[in-house]
Each structure stands twice: as structure tokens, then as C-alpha cells.
ROFIKOL-299312 format. One record per residue (C-alpha): x, y, z. Coordinates in steps of 0.25 Angstrom, whole numbers, plus 5000, padded with zeros to 4 digits. Last residue first. Layout:
N
XYZ;...
This chain:
327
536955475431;537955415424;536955265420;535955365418;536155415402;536955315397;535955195403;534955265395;535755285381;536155155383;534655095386;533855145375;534955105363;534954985370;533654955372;533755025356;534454895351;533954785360;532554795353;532154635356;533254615365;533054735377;531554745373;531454595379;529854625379;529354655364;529954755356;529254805344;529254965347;530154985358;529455055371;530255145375;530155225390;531055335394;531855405403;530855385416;531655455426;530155475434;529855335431;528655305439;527655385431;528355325419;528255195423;526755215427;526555265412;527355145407;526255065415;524955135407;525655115394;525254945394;525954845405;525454725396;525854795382;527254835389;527354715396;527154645383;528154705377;527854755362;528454905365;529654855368;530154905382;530955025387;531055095399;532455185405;532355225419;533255345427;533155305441;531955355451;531055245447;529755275455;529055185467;527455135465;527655015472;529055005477;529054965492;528054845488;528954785478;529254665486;528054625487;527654625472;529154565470;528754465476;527554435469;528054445457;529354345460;528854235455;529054305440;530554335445;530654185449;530354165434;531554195430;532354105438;531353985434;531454005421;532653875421;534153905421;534853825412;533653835401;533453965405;535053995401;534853905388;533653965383;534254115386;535554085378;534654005367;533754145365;535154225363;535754115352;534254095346;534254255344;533354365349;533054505346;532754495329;532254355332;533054225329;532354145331;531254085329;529854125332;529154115346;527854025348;526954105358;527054095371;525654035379;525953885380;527553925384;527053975394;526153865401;524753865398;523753795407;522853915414;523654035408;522654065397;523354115384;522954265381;524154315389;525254255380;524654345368;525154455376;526454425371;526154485358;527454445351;528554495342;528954625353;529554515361;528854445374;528154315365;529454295358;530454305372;529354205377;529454115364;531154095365;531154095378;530253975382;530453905369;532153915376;531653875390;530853755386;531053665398;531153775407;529953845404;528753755407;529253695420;529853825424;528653895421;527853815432;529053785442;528753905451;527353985449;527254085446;527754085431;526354065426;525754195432;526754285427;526654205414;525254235413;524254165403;523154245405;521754225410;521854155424;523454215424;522954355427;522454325440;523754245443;524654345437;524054445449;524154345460;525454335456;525654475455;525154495471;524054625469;524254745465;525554745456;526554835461;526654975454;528055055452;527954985436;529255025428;529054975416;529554815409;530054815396;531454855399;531654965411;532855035412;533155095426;534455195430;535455215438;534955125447;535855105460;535555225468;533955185465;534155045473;532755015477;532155075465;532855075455;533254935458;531654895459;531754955444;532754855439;532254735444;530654775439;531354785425;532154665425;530954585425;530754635411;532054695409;532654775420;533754885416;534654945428;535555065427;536655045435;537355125448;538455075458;538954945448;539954885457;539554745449;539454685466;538554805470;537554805456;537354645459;536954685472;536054795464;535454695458;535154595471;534454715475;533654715462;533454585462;532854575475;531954685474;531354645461;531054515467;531754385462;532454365476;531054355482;530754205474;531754155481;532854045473;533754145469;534154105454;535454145452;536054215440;536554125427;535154145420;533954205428;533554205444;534054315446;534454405433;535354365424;536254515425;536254605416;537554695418;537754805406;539054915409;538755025402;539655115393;538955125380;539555005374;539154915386;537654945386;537754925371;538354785373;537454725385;536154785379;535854665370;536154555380;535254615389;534354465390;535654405395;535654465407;534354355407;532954345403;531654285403;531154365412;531854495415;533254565413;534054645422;535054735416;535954805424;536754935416;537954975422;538655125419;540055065416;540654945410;540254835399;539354725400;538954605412;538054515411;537554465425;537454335430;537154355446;537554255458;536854285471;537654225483;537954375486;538354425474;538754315463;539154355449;539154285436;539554335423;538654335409;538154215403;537754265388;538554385388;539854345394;540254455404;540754575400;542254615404;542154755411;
């Protein structure tokens, strides 16, 4: 199979819904879905090794991101949603079985695919974000809002439509270049929480990033995710924020379920969803997990663990996929 260009990758439309999708090598297929800010182009590590050992690695930009479509309906965002659409895109790539990996938002896409369409998941790895069978107990907006009176929140502040944007847009490549600083495994990001929320923006509360390059990210790879929000707008990704609430409905029929696939967890031990989520949820996800096959926490790395220590995610992930992709 001929690869597709690995900055823009290839477009396909199934259904009136067009996807971008990179697309590497042949064989056992790999999805990688990535999260907030992010695009196919977020895997660009893994694309090679995948490749080399047999795989065939398809990351698509996920809705609402990059050169795919951006649905207008807040429902299409929903875990549910994505994930049929997912196997759709699985159909028309005449991929029968694949193991899926979700990255931040990713993660929650992955393992509702799991779930509702187990004959098709070959096997689950999670990045940064564990399993959690639990809905929240109450509506999560209402939630962030609670927490938003003495924290700065950005699940609160991307709410509501137009406000990040109106900040964000105009500064897309400050933006992304101090966030992905603030998330990696060189910065406390729960430093961001002590800033009150009344009156601050985002961009008030991150901290200043240094210059690149950085051991994990150059000034050529930070420019091709500046300029691609720059075309684009957050908006796309942020729909997946506005979509808590939906995806708390729509989750219903799964609280509490168990992953029967073959799952694969890693993260860096500095992410803030780790320190934020604390032992106590890795010990859910185990419980819940019953083909649990490992959980890594990776000394030093922040919350892109798949760029900051690309090298053994890799090493992690090719001897995983190896070992369930013929199962």
C-alpha cells in the first residue's frame, strides 16, 4: 500500500462524511485516534515502527479536527457517534478487525468501540487517559461549573461556544506551543488550577513555554499544528468538550461495563490526569480490565506520552499489537 503524505494525509468520503486519515504500511491495522489538541498527525512517531513490523497504522484527523469534517451537531461528537462512524470508516478500508489506541480524548472513542462493537476490536490501547466504567454523578457541566468558582477550569471555560474561540483563534501557535509546555512532564500543570477562573482567559493562566526546539517537539512539527488550527479554528475540537453532557447520556447503557478485548495502558508518570485521577482510578481500571496486559507509567513524561517518549510507546505498542493483532 502506498502511504499517504504524512503531514496532509488522504481524504475519503463515506456517506457524505469525508475523513483525513494517515495511512502506513499493510497488515494487521492499527487506528489511532488522538485527543485535544491534536491531529493524525499527533502519531507521526509510531507511523514508521508500526509499519516495519508488519502493521498497517491508519490515524485518521478526528471529527471536527484538521482536513476532516466538522458536523455542525453537538451529538455527532459523542463517544457513541465516533465510534460507529469508526467502524464505518473500518467497512470502507475493508479492515475486518484492528486494534484501536485513543489518546486523550481518543481514549473514551476507543473503548466505547470495545464495547459496542467487540467482534471488531482486536485489541485496546489506552494513552494517558484509564479506563473508567463510572459515569460522573451528576450533569459534568454542572460539575465543571462548581468547580469553576474556585479554579480556573478549562472544562468549564470551553462551554460555552464562541468564548475560547475568540481567544484562541487569533493566537493559535502561542496557544499550542504553551499548552503543549504546560501538559508535558516539564511543567506542574496543576499550577493552572490555583488561578481563579472569574475573568481569566486561558492564555492568562498558562505559563510562558520555552523555546524550541525541545527534546520531543520541533519548530517545523509545532508550525504544521499552528498552521492547521490556524485554517481550521478550535472550534472542531472543542465540540468534543461540549459534548460532556451528551456523552453522559448517552453513556447510560455502559456504566460500570468491563473491557473484554486485550488492553494495553500507558501514560507518563508526570501527566496531570494521572496526578488529577490518583492510584485509586488505575485500580478501577484494573478491576474492569480482566485482559489488562499492562499498565506503564513512564518516568518523566508529561501527557503526549506518544511524542515526549515516542521511543519505548513504541517499543510497548509493536510487541503488543504483535501479539493480539492474530489472535
Amino acid at each position: 500500500m502506498t502511504a499517504s503524505d504524512p503531514r496532509r494525509g488522504r481524504r475519503i468520503d463515506i456517506d457524505g462524511f469525508t475523513w483525513n486519515i494517515h495511512d502506513h504500511g499493510a497488515g494487521p491495522a492499527v487506528i489511532l485516534c488522538h485527543g485535544f489538541p491534536g491531529l493524525g498527525y499527533s502519531f507521526r512517531h509510531q507511523f514508521t515502527p508500526l509499519a516495519d513490523a508488519g502493521h498497517r497504522a491508519v490515524a485518521p484527523d478526528m471529527p471536527g479536527y484538521g482536513r476532516t469534517d466538522r458536523p455542525g451537531a453537538i451529538e455527532e461528537y459523542t463517544n457513541v457517534a465516533v465510534a460507529d462512524r469508526l467502524i464505518r470508516l473500518l467497512d470502507v478500508l475493508e479492515i475486518d478487525r484492528a486494534v484501536f489506541l485513543g489518546h486523550d480524548f481518543g481514549a473514551p472513542v476507543a473503548w466505547t468501540t470495545a464495547l459496542r462493537h467487540p467482534d471488531r476490536v482486536a485489541g485496546l490501547v489506552l494513552l494517558a487517559v484509564p479506563y473508567a466504567p463510572d459515569r460522573m454523578p451528576a450533569r459534568p457541566s454542572e460539575i465543571f461549573r462548581a468547580l469553576a468558582d474556585e479554579h480556573f477550569l478549562h472544562l468549564h471555560y470551553f462551554q460555552e461556544p464562541g468564548v475560547a474561540e475568540a481567544e484562541l483563534d487569533t493566537r493559535p501557535r502561542e496557544f499550542l506551543q504553551r499548552l503543549f509546555f504546560a501538559l508535558s512532564g516539564g511543567y506542574r500543570y496543576l499550577d493552572v488550577w490555583t488561578h481563579p477562573s472569574e475573568g481569566h482567559g486561558y492564555l492568562d493562566v498558562l505559563p510562558e513555554a520555552p523555546d524550541l526546539p525541545w527534546s520531543w517537539l520541533t519548530e517545523d512539527e509545532l508550525e504544521h499544528y499552528a498552521a492547521e488550527f490556524a485554517r481550521t479554528g478550535f472550534g472542531g475540537g472543542l465540540s468534543w468538550y461540549r459534548a460532556y453532557d451528551a456523552n453522559w447520556e448517552a453513556s447510560r447503557s455502559y456504566e460500570g461495563a468491563r473491557v473484554q478485548v486485550p488492553t494495553l495502558f500507558v501514560a507518563g508518570d508526570r501527566d496531570p490526569v494521572i496526578a488529577m485521577a490518583g492510584a485509586a482510578a488505575l485500580d478501577r481500571m484494573r478491576a474492569s480490565v480482566p485482559d489488562l496486559r499492562g499498565v506503564h507509567l513512564l518516568e518523566g513524561a508529561g501527557h503526549f506520552v506518544q511524542m515526549e517518549r515516542w521511543d519505548r510507546v513504541n517499543d510497548l505498542l509493536v510487541r503488543f499489537v504483535s501479539g493480539v493483532a492474530g489472535r
